[in-house]
C-alpha positions in Angstrom: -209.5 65.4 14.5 -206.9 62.7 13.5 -203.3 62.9 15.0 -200.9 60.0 14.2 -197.3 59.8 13.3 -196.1 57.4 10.9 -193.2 55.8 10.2 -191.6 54.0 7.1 -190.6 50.7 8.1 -186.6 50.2 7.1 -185.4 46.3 8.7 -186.4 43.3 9.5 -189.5 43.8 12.0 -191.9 41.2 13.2 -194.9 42.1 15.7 -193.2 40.3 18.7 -190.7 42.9 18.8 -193.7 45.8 18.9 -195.2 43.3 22.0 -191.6 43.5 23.4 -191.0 47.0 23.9 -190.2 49.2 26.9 -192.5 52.6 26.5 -192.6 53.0 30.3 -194.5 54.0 31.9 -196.7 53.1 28.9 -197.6 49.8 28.3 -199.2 47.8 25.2 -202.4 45.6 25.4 -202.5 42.4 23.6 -202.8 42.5 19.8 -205.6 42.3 17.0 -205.3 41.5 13.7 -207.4 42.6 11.5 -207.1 42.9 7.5 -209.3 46.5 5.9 -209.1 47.0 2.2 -210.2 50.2 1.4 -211.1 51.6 -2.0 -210.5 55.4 -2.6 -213.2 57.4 -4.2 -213.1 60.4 -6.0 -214.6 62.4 -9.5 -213.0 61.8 -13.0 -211.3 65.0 -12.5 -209.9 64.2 -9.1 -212.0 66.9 -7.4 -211.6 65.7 -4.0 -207.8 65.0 -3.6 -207.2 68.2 -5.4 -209.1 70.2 -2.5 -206.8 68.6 -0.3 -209.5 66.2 0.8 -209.7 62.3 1.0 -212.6 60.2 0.9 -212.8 56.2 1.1 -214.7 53.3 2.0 -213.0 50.8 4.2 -214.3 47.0 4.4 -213.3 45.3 7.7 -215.5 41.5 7.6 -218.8 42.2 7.4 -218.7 46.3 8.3 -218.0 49.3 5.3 -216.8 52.6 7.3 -217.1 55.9 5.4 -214.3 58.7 5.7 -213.6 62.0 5.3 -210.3 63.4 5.4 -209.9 67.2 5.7 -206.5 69.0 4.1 -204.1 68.7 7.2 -200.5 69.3 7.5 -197.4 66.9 8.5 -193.8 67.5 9.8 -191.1 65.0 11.2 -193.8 62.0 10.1 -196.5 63.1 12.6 -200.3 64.4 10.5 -202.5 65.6 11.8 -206.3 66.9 9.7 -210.0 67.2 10.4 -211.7 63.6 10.3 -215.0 62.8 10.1 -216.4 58.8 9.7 -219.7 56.9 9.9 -220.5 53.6 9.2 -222.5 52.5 6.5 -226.0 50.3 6.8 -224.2 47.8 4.0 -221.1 46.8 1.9 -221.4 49.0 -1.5 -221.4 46.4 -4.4 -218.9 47.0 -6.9 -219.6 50.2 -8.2 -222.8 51.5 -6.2 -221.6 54.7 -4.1 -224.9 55.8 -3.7 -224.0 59.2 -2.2 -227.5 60.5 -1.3 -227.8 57.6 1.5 -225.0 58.8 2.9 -224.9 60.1 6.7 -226.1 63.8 6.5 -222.6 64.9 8.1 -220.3 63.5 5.1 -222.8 63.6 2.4 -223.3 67.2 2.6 -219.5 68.3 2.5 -218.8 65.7 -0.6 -221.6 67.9 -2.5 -220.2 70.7 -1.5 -216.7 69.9 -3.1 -218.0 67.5 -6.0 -221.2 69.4 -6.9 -222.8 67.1 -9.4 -219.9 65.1 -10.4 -220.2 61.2 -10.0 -217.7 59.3 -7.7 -215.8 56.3 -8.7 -213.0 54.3 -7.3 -209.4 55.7 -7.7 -207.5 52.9 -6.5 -207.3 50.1 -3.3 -205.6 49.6 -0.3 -205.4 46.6 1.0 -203.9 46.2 4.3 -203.1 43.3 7.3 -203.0 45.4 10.6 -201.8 44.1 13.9 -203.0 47.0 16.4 -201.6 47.3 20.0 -203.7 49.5 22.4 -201.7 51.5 24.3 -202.6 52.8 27.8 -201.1 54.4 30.9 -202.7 54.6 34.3 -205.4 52.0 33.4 -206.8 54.6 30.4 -206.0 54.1 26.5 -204.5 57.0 24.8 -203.5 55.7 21.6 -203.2 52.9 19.1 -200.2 51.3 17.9 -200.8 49.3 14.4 -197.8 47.6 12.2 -199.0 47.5 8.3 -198.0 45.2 5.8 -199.8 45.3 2.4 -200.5 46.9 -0.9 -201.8 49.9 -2.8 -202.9 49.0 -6.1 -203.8 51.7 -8.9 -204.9 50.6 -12.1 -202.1 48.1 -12.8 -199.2 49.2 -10.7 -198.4 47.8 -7.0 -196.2 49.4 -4.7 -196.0 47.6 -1.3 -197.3 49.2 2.4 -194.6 48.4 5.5 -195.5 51.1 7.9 -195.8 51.5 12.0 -197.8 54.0 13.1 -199.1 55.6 16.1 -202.3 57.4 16.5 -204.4 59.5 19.3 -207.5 58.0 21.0 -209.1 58.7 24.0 -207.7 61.4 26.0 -204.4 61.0 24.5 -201.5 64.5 23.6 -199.3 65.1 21.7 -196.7 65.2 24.5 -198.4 61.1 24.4 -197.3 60.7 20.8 -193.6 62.8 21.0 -192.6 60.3 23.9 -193.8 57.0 22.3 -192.0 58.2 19.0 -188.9 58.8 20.5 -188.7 55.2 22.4 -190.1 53.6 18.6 -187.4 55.3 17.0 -184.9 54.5 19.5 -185.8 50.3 19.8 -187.2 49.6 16.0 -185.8 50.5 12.6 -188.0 53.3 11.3 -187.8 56.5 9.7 -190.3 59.1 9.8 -192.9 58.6 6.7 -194.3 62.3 5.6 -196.4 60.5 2.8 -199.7 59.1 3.4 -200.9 55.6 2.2 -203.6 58.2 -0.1 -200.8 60.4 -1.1 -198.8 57.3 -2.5 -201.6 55.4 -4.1 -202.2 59.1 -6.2 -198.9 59.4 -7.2 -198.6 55.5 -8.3 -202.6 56.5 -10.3 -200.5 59.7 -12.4 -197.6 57.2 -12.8 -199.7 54.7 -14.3 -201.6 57.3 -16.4 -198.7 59.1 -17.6 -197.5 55.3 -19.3 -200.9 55.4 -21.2 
């Protein structure tokens, strides 16, 4: 299960001022930076993202990470749905989503929702995360990431400046309300109820809807 609350970024913000904040009695490791692109998959007739679904493949260096997003629910900028993800042997080349080497786990619930369909790329994300671990009482309960980047969808841009805060480890709820509050309070953002997948759709119908 994935929990994380996002937030639309809505000032000036730089990543010292994440390294700076009070969370007390939480406290922030030092950051990584780390640049994903992912690439959004789905059938001709949108199959998956209809079902309330996701599915993508996410490129970090030299390591391609398959995921499956179940339909979840968000309110006040916090989502939370069913997540499963394994990593792949290899990097797809362009255009090769060879579904039947999939892990068992993902590759059976695809077929279920896709049947015989054939998958192909909806649109990219690519995005420069700087992620803070954040940890209380020596154990990590969450990650902290600031996004900058882009969602492209077959010739539109829109651009990605997001914070957002999600569960790991033995990490609540009560974890992720307390951090929000002091994020809110210190940084300018504003709750974001959209997903990065949920915008990248609605820039694809855009685009299609000027063809």
């Amino acid at each position: 299960m994935e929990i994380e609350v996002k937030y639309a970024i809505t000032g000036p913000l730089e990543s010292k001022q994440i390294t700076a904040l009070n969370l007390e009695p939480y406290s922030l490791r030092s950051p990584e930076t780390r640049v994903q692109y992912d690439t959004i998959l789905d059938t001709p007739e949108i199959a998956i993202r209809r079902s309330g679904h996701g599915l993508r493949i996410r490129r970090i260096e030299d390591r391609a990470i398959l995921t499956l997003k179940g339909a979840g629910q968000a309110a006040d900028g916090v989502h939370e749905r069913e997540e499963l993800e394994e990593e792949l042997p290899q990097i797809p080349a362009d255009g090769s989503y060879a579904i039947d080497q999939w892990p068992e786990a993902i590759r059976a619930r695809v077929r279920d929702l896709i049947s015989d369909d054939k998958l192909s790329p909806l649109f990219n994300i690519k995005v420069q995360r700087t992620a803070w671990a954040v940890e209380r009482d020596g154990q990590v309960l969450g990650e902290l990431a600031l996004d900058r980047g882009i969602i492209m969808a077959n010739g539109l841009t829109e651009p990605i400046n997001e914070v957002e805060v999600e569960l790991k480890g033995s990490g609540a709820r009560s974890d992720l309300e307390f951090i929000g509050q002091h994020l809110l309070a210190q940084l300018p953002l504003k709750p974001e109820g959209h997903t990065k997948a949920q915008r990248g759709l609605a820039l694809l119908m855009r685009s299609r809807a000027r063809s």
